[in-house]
C-alpha positions as CSV (number, residue, x, y, z in Angstrom):
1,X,0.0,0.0,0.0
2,X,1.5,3.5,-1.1
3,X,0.7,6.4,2.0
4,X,-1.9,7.8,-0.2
5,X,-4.2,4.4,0.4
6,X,-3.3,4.5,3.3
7,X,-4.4,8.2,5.0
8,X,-7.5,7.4,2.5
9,X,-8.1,3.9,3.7
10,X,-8.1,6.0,7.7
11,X,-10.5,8.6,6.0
12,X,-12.8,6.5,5.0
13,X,-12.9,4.0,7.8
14,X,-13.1,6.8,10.4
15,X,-14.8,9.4,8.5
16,X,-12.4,11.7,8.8
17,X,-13.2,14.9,7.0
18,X,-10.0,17.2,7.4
19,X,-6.8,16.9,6.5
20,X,-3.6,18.5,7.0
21,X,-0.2,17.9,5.1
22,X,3.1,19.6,6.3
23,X,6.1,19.9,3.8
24,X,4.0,19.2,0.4
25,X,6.4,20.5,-1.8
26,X,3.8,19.0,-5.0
27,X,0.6,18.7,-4.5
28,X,0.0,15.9,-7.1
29,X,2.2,13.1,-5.6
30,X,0.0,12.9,-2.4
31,X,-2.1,15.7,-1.4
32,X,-4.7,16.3,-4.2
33,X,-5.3,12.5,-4.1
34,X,-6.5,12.2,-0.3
35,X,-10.3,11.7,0.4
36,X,-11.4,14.6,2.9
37,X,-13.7,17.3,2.1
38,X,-11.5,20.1,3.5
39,X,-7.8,20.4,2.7
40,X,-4.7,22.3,4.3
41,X,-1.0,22.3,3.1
42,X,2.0,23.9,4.8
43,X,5.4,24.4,2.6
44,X,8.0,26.9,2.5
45,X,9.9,24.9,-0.3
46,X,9.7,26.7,-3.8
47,X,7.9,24.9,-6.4
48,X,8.4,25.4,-10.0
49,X,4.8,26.0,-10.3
50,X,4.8,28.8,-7.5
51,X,3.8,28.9,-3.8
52,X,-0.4,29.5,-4.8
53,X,-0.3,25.6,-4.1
54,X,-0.8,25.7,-0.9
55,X,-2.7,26.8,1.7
56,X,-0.1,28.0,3.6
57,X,3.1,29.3,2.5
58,X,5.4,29.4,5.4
59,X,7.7,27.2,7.3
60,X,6.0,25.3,9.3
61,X,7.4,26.5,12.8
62,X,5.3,29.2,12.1
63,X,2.5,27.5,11.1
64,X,2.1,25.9,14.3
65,X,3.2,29.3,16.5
66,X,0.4,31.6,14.5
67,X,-2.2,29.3,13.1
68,X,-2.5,26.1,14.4
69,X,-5.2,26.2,16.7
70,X,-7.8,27.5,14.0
71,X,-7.5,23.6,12.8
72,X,-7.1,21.9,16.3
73,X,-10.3,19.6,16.4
């Protein structure tokens, strides 16, 4: 099983509806393929593509210091 069936296996068996994924770097090798219905990403790294990507781009110290508790269940 690859990690993406395996978060989605979790998501589905659990009904899990949020997600978050810290150091994405591209989207389209894990994160756009996961099964929840609302989606968070935290990177700092450049992508060739540009840092709109993400939900959140910033390292991910700071995530946790300044926004971390608006997605705390």
């Amino acid at each position: 099983m690859t990690r993406t069936e395996i978060i989605n296996y979790i998501f589905d068996k659990y009904k899990f509806n949020s997600y978050l994924e810290l150091g994405v770097y591209n989207p389209q090798d894990n994160f756009d393929k996961i099964h929840a219905q609302f989606k968070h990403s935290v990177d700092n790294m450049p992508h060739p593509d540009g840092p709109l990507l993400y939900t959140h781009w910033m390292d991910t110290d700071y995530f946790f210091e300044n926004f971390a508790k608006e997605y705390m269940m």
